[in-house]
LUMNU-223835 format. One record per residue: residue in three letters; x, y, z of N, C-alpha, C, O, CB in turn. Coordinates in steps of 0.1 Angstrom, whole numbers, padded with zeros to 4 digits, always signed. Glycine has a CB too. Layout:
% residues N
ALAXYZXYZXYZXYZXYZ...
***
This chain:
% residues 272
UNK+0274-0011-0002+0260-0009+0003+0253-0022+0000+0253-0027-0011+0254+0003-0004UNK+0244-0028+0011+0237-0043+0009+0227-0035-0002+0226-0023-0005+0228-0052+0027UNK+0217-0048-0008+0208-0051-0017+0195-0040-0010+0189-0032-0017+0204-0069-0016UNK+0194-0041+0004+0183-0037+0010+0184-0021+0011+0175-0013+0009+0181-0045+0024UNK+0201-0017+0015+0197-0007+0017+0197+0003+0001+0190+0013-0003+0206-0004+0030UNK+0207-0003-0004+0202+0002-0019+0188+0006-0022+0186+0017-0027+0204-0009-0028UNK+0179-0004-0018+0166-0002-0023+0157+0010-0015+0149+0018-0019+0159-0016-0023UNK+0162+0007-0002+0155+0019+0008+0156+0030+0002+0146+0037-0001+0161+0022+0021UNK+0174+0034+0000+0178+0045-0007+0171+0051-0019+0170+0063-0020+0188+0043-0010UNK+0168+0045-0026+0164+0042-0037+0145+0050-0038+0140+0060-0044+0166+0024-0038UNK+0139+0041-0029+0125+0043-0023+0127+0054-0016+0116+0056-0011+0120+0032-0015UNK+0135+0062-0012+0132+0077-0004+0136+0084-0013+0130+0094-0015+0139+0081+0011UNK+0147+0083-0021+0148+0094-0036+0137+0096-0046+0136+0107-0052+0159+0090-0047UNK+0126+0085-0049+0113+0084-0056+0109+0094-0048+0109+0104-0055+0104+0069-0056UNK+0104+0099-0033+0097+0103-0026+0102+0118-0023+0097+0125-0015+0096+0093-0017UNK+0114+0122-0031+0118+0134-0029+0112+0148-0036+0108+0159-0034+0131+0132-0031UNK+0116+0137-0049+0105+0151-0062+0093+0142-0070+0090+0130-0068+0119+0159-0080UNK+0086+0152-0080+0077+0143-0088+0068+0137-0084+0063+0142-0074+0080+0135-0092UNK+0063+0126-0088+0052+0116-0088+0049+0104-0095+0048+0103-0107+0042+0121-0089UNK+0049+0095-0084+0054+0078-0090+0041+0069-0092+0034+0073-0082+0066+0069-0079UNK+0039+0066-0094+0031+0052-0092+0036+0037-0089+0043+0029-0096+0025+0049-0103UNK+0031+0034-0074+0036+0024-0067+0021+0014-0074+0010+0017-0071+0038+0028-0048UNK+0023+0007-0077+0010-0003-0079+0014-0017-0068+0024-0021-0062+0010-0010-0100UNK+0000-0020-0069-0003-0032-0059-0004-0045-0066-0013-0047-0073-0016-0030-0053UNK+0009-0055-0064+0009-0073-0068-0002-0075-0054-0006-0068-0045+0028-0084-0067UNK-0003-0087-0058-0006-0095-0047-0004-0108-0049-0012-0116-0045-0018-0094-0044UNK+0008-0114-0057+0016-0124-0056+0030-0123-0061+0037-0112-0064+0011-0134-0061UNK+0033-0134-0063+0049-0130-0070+0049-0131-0089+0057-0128-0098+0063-0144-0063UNK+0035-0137-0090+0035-0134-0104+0032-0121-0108+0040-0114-0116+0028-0142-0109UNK+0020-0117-0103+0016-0103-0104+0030-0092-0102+0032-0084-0110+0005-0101-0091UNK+0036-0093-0092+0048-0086-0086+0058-0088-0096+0065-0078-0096+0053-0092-0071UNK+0062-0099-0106+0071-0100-0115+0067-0091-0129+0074-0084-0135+0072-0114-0116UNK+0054-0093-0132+0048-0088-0144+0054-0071-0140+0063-0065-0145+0029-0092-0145UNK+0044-0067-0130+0043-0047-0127+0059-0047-0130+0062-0038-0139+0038-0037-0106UNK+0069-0055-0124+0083-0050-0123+0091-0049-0140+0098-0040-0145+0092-0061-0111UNK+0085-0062-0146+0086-0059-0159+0081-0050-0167+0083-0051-0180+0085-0065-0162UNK+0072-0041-0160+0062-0032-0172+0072-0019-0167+0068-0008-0169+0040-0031-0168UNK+0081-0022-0162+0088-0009-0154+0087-0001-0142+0095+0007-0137+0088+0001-0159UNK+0075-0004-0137+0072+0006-0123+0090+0003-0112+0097-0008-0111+0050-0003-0111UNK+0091+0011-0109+0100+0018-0102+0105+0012-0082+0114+0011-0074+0093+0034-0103UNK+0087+0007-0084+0093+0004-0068+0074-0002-0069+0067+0003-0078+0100+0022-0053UNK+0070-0015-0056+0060-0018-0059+0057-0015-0042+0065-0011-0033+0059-0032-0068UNK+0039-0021-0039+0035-0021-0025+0024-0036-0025+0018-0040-0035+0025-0003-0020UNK+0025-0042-0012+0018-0048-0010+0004-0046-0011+0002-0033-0012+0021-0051-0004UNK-0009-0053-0010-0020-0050-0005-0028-0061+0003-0030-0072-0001-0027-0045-0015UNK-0031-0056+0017-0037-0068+0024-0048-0072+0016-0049-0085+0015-0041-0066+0039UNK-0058-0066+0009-0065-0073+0005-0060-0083-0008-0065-0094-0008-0073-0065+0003UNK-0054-0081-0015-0051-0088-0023-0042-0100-0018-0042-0110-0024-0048-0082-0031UNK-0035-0097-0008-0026-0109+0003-0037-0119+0004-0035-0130-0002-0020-0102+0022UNK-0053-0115+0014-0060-0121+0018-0068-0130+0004-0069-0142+0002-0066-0111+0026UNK-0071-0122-0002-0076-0130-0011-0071-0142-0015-0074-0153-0011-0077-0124-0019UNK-0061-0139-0026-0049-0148-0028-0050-0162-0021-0052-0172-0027-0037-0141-0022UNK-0048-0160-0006-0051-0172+0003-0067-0173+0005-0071-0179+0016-0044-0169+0018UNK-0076-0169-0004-0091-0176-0004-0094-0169+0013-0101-0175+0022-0092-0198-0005UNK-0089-0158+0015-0099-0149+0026-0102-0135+0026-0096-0125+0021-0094-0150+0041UNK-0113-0137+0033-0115-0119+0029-0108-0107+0036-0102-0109+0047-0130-0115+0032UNK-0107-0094+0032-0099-0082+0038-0093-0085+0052-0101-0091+0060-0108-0070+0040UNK-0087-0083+0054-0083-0083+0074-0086-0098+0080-0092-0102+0090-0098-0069+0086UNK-0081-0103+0073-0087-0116+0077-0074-0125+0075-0075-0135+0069-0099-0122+0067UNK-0064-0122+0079-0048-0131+0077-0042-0127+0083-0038-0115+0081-0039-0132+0066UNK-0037-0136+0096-0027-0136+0102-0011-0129+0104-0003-0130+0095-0027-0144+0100UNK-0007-0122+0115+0007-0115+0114+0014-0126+0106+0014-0124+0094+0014-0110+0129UNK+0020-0137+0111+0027-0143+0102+0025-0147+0094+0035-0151+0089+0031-0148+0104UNK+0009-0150+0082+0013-0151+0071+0012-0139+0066+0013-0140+0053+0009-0159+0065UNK+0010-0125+0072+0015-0114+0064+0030-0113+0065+0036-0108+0055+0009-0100+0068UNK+0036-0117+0074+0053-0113+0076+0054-0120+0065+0055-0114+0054+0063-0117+0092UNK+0054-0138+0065+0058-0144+0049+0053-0137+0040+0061-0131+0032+0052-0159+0046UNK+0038-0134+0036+0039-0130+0021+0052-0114+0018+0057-0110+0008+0020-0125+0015UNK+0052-0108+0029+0064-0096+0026+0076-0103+0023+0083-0099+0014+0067-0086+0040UNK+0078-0113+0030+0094-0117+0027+0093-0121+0012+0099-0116+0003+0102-0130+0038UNK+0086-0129+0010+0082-0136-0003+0079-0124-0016+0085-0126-0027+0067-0144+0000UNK+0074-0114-0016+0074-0105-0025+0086-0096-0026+0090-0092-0037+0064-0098-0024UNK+0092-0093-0014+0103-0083-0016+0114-0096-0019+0125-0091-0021+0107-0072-0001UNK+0113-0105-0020+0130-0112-0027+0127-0118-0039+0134-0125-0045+0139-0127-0017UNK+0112-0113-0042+0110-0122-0056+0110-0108-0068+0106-0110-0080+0089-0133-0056UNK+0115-0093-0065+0113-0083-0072+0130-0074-0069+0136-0074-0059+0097-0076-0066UNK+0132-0069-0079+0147-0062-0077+0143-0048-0077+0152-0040-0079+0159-0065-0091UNK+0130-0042-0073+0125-0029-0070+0125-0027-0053+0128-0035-0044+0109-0027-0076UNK+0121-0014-0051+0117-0014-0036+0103-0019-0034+0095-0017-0043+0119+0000-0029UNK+0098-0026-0016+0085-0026-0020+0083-0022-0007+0091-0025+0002+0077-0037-0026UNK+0072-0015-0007+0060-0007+0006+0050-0022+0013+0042-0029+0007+0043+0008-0005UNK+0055-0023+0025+0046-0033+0033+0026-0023+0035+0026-0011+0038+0057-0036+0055UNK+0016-0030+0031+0010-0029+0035+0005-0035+0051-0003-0045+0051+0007-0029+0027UNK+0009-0028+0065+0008-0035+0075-0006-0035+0081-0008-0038+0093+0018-0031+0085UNK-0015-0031+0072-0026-0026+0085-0027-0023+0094-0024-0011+0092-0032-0030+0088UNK-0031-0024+0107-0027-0016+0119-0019-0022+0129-0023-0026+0140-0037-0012+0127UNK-0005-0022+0122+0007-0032+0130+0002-0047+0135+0011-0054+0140+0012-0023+0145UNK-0012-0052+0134-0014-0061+0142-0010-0061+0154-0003-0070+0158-0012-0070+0139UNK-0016-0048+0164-0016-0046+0173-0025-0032+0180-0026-0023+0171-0004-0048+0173UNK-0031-0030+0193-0038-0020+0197-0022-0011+0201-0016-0003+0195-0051-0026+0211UNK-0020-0016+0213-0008-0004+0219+0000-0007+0214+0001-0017+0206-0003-0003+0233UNK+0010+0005+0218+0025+0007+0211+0034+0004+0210+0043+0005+0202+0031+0014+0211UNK+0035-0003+0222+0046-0015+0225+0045-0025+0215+0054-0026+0208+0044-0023+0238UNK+0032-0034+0214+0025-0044+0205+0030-0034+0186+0032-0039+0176+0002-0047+0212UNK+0030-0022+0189+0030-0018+0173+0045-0020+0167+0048-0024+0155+0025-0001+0170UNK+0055-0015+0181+0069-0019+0173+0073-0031+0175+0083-0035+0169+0081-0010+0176UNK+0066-0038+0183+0078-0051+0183+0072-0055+0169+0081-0061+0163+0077-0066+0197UNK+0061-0055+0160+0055-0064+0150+0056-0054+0138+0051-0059+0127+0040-0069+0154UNK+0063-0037+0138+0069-0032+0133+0084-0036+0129+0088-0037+0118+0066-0023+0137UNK+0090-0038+0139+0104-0048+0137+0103-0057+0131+0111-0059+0122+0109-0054+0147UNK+0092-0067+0134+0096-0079+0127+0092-0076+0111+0097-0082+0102+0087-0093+0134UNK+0085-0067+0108+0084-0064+0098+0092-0061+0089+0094-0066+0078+0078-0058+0100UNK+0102-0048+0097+0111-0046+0087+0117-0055+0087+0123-0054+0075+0117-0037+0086UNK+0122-0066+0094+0130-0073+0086+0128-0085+0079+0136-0095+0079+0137-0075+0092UNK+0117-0084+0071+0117-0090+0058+0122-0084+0047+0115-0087+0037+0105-0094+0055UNK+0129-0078+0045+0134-0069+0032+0126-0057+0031+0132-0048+0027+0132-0077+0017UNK+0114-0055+0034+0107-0045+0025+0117-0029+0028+0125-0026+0037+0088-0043+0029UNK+0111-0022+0018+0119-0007+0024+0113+0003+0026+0118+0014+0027+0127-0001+0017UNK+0097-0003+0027+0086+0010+0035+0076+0004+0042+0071-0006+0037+0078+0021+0024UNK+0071+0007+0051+0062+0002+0057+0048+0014+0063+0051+0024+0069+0069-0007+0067UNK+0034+0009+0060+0025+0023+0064+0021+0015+0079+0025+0004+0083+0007+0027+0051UNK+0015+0023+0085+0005+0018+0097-0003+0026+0099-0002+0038+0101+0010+0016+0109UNK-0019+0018+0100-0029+0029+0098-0038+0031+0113-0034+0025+0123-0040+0024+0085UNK-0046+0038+0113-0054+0041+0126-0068+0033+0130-0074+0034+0141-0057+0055+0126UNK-0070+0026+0118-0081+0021+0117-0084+0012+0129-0074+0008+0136-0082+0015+0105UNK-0098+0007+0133-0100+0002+0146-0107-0015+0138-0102-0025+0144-0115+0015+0159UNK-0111-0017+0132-0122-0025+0129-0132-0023+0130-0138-0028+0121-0123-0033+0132UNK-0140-0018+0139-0152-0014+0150-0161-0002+0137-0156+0007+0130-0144-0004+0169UNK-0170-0006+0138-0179+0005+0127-0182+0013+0141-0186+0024+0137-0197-0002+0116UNK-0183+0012+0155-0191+0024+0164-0176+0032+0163-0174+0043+0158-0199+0018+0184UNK-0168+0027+0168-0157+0034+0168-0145+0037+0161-0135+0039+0167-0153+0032+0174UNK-0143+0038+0142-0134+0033+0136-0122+0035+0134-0115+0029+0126-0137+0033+0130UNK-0118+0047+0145-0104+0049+0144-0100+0053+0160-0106+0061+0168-0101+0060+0132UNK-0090+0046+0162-0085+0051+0173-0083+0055+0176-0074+0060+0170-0082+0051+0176UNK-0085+0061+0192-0082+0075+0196-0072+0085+0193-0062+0081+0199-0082+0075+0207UNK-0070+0094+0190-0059+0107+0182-0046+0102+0196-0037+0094+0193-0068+0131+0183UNK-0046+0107+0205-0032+0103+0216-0030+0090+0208-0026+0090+0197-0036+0100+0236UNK-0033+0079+0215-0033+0066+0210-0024+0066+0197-0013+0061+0196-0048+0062+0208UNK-0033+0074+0185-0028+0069+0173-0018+0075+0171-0011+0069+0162-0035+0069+0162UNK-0013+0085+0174-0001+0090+0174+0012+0083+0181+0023+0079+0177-0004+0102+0179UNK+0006+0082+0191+0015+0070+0202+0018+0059+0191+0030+0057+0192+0004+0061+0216UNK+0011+0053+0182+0012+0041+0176+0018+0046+0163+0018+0038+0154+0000+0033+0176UNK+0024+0062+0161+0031+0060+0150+0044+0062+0155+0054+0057+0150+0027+0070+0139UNK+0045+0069+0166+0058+0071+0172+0065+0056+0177+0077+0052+0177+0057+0081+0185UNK+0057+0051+0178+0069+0039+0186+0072+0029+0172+0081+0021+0171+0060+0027+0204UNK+0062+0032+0162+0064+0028+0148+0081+0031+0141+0090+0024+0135+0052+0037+0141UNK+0078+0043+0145+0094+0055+0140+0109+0047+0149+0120+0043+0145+0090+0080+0150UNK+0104+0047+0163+0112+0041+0169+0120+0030+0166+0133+0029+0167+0108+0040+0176UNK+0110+0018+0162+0110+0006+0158+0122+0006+0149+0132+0000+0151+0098+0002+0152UNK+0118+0014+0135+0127+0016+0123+0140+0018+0125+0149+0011+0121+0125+0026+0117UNK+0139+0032+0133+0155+0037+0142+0159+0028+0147+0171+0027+0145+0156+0047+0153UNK+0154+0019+0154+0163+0010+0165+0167+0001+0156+0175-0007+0160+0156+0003+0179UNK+0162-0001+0141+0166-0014+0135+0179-0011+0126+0187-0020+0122+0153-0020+0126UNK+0179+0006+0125+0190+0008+0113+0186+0005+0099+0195+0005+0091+0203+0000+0116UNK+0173+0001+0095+0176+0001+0079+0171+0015+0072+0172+0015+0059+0165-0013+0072UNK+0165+0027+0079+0162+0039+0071+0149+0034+0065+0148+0040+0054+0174+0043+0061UNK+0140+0027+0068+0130+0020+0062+0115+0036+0061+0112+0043+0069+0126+0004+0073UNK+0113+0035+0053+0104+0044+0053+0089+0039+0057+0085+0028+0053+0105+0051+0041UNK+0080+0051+0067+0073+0047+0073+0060+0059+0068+0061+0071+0067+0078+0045+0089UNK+0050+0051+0064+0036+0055+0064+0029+0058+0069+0022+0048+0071+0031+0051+0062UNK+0023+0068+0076+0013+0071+0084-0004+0070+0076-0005+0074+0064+0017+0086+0090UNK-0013+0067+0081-0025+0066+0074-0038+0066+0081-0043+0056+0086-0024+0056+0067UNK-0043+0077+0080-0054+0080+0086-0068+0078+0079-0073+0086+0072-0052+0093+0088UNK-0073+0065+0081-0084+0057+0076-0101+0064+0077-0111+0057+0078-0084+0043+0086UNK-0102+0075+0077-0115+0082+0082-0126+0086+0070-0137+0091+0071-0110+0097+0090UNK-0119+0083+0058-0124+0085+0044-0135+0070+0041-0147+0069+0039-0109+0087+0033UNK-0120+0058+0042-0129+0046+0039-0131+0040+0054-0129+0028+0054-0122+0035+0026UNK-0134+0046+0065-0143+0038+0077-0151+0044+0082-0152+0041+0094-0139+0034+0087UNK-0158+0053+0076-0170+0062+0075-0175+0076+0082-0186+0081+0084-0178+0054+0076UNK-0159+0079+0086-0156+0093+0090-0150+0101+0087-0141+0106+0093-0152+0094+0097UNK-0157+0105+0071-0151+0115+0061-0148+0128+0065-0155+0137+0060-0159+0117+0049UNK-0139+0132+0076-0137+0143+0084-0127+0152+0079-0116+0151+0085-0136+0140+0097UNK-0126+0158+0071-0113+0166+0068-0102+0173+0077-0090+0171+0078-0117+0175+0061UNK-0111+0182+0084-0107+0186+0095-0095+0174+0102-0083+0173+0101-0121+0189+0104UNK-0102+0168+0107-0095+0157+0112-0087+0148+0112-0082+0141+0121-0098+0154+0115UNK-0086+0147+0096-0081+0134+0088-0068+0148+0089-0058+0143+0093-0090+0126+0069UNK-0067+0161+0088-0058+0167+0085-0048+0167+0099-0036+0166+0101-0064+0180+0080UNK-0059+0167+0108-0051+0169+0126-0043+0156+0127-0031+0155+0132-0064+0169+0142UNK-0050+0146+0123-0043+0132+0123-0027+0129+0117-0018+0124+0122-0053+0124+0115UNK-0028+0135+0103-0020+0130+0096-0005+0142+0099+0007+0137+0098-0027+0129+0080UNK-0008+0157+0103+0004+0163+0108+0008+0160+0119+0020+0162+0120+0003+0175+0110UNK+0003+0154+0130+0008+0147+0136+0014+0136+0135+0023+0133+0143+0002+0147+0141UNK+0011+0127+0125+0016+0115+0124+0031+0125+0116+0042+0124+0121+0005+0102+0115UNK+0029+0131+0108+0042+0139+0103+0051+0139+0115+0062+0133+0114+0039+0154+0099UNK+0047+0146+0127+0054+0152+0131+0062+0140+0144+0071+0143+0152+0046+0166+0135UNK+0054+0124+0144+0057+0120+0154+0063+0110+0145+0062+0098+0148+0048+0118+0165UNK+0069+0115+0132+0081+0106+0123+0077+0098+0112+0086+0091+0107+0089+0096+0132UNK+0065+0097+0107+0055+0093+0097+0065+0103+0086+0067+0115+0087+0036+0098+0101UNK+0070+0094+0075+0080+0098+0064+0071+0105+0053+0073+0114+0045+0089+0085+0058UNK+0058+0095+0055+0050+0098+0042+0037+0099+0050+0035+0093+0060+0049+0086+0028UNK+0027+0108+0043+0012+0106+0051-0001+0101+0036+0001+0104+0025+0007+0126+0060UNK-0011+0095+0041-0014+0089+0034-0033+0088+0038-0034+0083+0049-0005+0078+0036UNK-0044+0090+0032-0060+0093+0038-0064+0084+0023-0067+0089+0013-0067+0115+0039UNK-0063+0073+0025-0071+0066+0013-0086+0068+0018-0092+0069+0029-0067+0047+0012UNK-0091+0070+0002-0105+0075-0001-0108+0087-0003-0120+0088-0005-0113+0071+0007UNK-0099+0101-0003-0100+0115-0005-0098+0110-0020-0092+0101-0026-0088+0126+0004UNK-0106+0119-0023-0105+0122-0039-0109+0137-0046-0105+0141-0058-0117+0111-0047UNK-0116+0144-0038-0118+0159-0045-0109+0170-0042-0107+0172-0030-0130+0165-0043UNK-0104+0177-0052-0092+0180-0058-0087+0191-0044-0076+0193-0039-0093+0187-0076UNK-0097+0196-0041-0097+0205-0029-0088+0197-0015-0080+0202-0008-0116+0208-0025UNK-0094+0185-0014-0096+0180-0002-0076+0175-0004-0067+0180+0003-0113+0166+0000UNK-0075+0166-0013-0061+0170-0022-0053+0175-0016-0045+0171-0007-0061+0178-0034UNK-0054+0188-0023-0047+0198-0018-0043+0203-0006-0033+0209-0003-0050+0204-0022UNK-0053+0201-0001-0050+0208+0016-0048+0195+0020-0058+0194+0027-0063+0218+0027UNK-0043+0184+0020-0037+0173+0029-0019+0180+0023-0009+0180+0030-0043+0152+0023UNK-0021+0184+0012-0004+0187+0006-0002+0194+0013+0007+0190+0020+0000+0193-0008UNK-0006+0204+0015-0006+0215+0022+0001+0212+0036+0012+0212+0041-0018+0220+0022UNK-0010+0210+0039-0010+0207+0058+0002+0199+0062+0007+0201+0073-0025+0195+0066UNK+0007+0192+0054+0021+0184+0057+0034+0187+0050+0045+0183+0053+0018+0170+0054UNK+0030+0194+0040+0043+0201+0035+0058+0204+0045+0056+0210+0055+0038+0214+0030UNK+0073+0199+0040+0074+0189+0024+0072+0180+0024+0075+0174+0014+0083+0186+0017UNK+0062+0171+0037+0067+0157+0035+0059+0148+0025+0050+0156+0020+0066+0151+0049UNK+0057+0138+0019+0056+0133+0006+0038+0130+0007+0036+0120+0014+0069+0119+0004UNK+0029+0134+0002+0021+0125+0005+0017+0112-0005+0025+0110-0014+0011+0132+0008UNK+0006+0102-0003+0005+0091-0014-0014+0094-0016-0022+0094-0006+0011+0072-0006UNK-0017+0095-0026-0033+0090-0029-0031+0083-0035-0022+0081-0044-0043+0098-0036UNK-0045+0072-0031-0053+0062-0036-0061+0062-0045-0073+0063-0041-0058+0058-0030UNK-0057+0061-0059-0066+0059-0068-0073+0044-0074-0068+0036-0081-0060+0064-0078UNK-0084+0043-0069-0090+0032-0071-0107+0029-0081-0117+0023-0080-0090+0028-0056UNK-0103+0037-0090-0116+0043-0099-0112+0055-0107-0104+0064-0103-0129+0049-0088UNK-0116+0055-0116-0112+0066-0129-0116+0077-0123-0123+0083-0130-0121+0065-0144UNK-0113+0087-0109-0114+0095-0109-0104+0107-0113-0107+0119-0110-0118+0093-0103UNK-0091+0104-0121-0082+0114-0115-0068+0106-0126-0069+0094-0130-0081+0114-0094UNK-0059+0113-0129-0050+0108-0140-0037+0111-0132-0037+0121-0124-0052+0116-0155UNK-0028+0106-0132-0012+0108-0126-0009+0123-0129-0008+0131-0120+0002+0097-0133UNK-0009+0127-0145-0006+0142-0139-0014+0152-0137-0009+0163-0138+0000+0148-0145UNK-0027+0150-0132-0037+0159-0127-0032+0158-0107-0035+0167-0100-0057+0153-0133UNK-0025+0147-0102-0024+0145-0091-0009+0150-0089-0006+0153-0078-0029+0132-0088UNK+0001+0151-0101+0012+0155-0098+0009+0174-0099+0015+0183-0093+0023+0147-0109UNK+0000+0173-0107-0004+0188-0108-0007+0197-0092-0005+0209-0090-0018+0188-0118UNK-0015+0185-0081-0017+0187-0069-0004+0189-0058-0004+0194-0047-0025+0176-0067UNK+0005+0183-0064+0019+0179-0054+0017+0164-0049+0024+0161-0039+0021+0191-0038UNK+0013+0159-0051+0012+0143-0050+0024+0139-0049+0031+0149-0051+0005+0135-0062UNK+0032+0130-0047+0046+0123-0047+0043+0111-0050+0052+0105-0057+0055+0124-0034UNK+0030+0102-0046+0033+0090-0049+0014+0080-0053+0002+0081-0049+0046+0084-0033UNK+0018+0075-0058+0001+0068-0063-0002+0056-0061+0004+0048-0067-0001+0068-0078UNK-0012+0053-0053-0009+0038-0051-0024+0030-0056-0034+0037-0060-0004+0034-0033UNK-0024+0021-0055-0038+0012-0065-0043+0003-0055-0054-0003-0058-0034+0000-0080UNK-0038+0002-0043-0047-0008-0032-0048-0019-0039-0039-0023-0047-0062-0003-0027UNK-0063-0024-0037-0066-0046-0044-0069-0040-0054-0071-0049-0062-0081-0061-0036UNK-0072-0030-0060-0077-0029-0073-0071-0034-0086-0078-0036-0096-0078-0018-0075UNK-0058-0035-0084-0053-0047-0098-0059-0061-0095-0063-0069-0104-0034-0051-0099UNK-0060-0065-0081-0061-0077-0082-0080-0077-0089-0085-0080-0100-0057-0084-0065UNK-0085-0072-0077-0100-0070-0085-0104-0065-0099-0114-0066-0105-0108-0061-0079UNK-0092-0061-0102-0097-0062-0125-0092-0081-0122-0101-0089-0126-0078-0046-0145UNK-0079-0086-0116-0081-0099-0123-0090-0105-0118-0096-0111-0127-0072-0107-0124UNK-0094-0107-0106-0106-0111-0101-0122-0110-0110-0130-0119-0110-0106-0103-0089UNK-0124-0098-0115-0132-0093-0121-0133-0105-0136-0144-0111-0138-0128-0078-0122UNK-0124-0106-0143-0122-0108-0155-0122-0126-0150-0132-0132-0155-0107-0098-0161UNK-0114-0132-0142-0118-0144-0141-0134-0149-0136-0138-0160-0141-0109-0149-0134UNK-0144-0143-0127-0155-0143-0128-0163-0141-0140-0171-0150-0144-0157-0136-0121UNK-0160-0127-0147-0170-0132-0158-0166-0138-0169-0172-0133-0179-0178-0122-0164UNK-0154-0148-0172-0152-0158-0178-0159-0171-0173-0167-0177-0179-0138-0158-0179UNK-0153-0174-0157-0160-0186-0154-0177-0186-0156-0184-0195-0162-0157-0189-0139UNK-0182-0172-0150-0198-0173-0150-0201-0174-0164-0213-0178-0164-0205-0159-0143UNK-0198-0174-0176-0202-0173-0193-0204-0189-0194-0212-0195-0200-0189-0166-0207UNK-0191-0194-0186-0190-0206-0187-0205-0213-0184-0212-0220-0192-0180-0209-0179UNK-0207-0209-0169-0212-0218-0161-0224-0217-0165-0232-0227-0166-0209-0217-0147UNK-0228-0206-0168-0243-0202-0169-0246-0201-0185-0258-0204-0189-0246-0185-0161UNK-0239-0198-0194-0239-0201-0210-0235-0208-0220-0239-0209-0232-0236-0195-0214UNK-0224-0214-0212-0215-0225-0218-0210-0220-0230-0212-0225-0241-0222-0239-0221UNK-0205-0209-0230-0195-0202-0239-0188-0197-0234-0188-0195-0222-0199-0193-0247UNK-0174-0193-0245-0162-0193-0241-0155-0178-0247-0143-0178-0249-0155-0207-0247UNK-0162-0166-0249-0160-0155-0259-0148-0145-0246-0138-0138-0249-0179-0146-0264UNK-0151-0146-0236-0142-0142-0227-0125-0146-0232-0115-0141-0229-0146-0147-0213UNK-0127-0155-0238-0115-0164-0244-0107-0151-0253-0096-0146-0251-0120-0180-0254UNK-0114-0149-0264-0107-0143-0270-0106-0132-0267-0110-0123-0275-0108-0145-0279UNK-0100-0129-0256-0094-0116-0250-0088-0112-0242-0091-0102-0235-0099-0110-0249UNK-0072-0124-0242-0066-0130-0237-0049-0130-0244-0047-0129-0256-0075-0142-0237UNK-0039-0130-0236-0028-0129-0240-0030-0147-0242-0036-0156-0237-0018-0121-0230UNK-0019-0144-0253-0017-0156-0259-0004-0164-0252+0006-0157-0252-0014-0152-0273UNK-0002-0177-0246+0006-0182-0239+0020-0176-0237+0026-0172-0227+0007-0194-0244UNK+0026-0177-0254+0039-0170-0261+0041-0157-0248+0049-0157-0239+0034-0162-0280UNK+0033-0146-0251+0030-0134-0249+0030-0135-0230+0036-0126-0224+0015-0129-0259UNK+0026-0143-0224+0020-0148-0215+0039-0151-0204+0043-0146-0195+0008-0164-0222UNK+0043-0161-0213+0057-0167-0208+0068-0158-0211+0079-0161-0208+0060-0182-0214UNK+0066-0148-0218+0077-0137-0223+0072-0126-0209+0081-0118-0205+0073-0128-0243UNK+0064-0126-0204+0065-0118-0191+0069-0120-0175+0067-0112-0165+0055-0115-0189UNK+0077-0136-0178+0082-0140-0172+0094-0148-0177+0094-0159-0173+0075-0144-0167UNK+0099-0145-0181+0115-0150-0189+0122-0145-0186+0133-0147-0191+0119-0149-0202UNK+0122-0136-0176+0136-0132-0170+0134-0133-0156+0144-0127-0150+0142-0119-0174UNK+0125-0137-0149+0125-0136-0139+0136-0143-0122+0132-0140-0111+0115-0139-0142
***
């Protein structure tokens, strides 16, 4: 069995029972550290991709998202989840050819979401988006790696908190081969639950990005899998701002001492 498909394998047995936490690198250092702290299998995040490269959300190119995938999945001996955003593409044709090229950077899951960009219109039409998970599914199949595919229905964080519909969305995406389903920005325990529900068995993932909620209050829900979006990167983001700003604006350095120490620092990378 190759390296890759090991890891696929690997990444759909996580997704069978329980509940994991997939955390978000957004480089290969970041991606080296989580793998040494043990997490099991990691996921990209465009925002933190974007950043990284000094731009903001949705703002980077198919190919340098295809590179940073290849680049994280051969720098980590876990499985990792492509964050693709919306295939970088409208139709479905445009979703699998750039679903293909996707999977074949190593990764061993990939999501595709419904989101439009557009605040009048932010998600694309239900036919449509279904269309664009199926030829997604296709994509995979025709490639042979068993890659697991994400469906994600954006209506929470693009300002169409519709339950109803985030629910119609995502059984469908179930049913048009979406492995896992996925409504970043649901958070009350109710709302939870009936996404479990409505797609049962297939695996779902919440986004925890704020102290609302603890891994086993969400395994308690039937959760399968937990993911952190840019939010690691924005604690480091966070933490280098108000170090530099003490600097700039106080000319003190107290952020300092609260700080891994070099030693401590280069031991999280010694085996890399």
């Amino acid at each position: 069995m190759s390296a890759l498909a090991d890891r696929v394998r690997t990444f759909r047995d996580l997704h069978a029972s329980g509940c994991f936490v997939i955390p978000n690198p957004w480089d290969v250092g970041s991606a080296r550290v989580l793998t040494g702290l043990g997490f099991s299998a990691l996921a990209t995040t465009s925002a933190g991709c974007a950043w990284s490269a000094g731009r903001p959300d949705h703002d980077v190119t198919l190919d340098a998202v295809l590179a940073h995938l290849e680049t994280i999945a051969s720098a980590v001996p876990v499985p990792v989840n492509a964050d693709f955003e919306g295939a970088f593409a409208i139709d479905p044709d445009g979703v699998a050819l750039n679903v293909a090229r996707a999977v074949a950077t190593g990764i061993a899951g990939v999501s595709v979401e419904d989101s439009t960009g557009d605040a009048a219109a932010p998600l694309f039409d239900f036919d449509l988006s279904v269309a664009r998970i199926r030829a997604a599914r296709h994509a995979i199949d025709d490639s042979g790696t068993g890659v697991l595919l994400t469906g994600r229905s954006e209506g929470f964080v693009a300002g169409r908190p519709d339950l109803p519909e985030t629910l119609r969305r995502l059984t469908a995406y179930a049913d048009a081969g979406a492995d896992c389903l996925y409504a970043p920005g649901v958070r009350a325990v109710e709302q939870i639950r009936a996404i479990v529900s409505a797609v049962a068995p297939k695996p779902v993932n919440v986004l925890v990005s704020s102290d609302f909620t603890t891994v086993e209050q969400l395994a308690s829900l039937g959760v399968r899998r937990v993911s952190v979006g840019g939010t690691l990167a924005r604690v480091a983001l966070t933490a280098l701002v108000d170090a530099a700003r003490e600097i700039a604006e106080h000319g003190r350095f107290t952020a300092f001492t609260r700080v891994l120490s070099v030693p401590e620092t280069n031991r999280l990378f010694a085996d890399s």
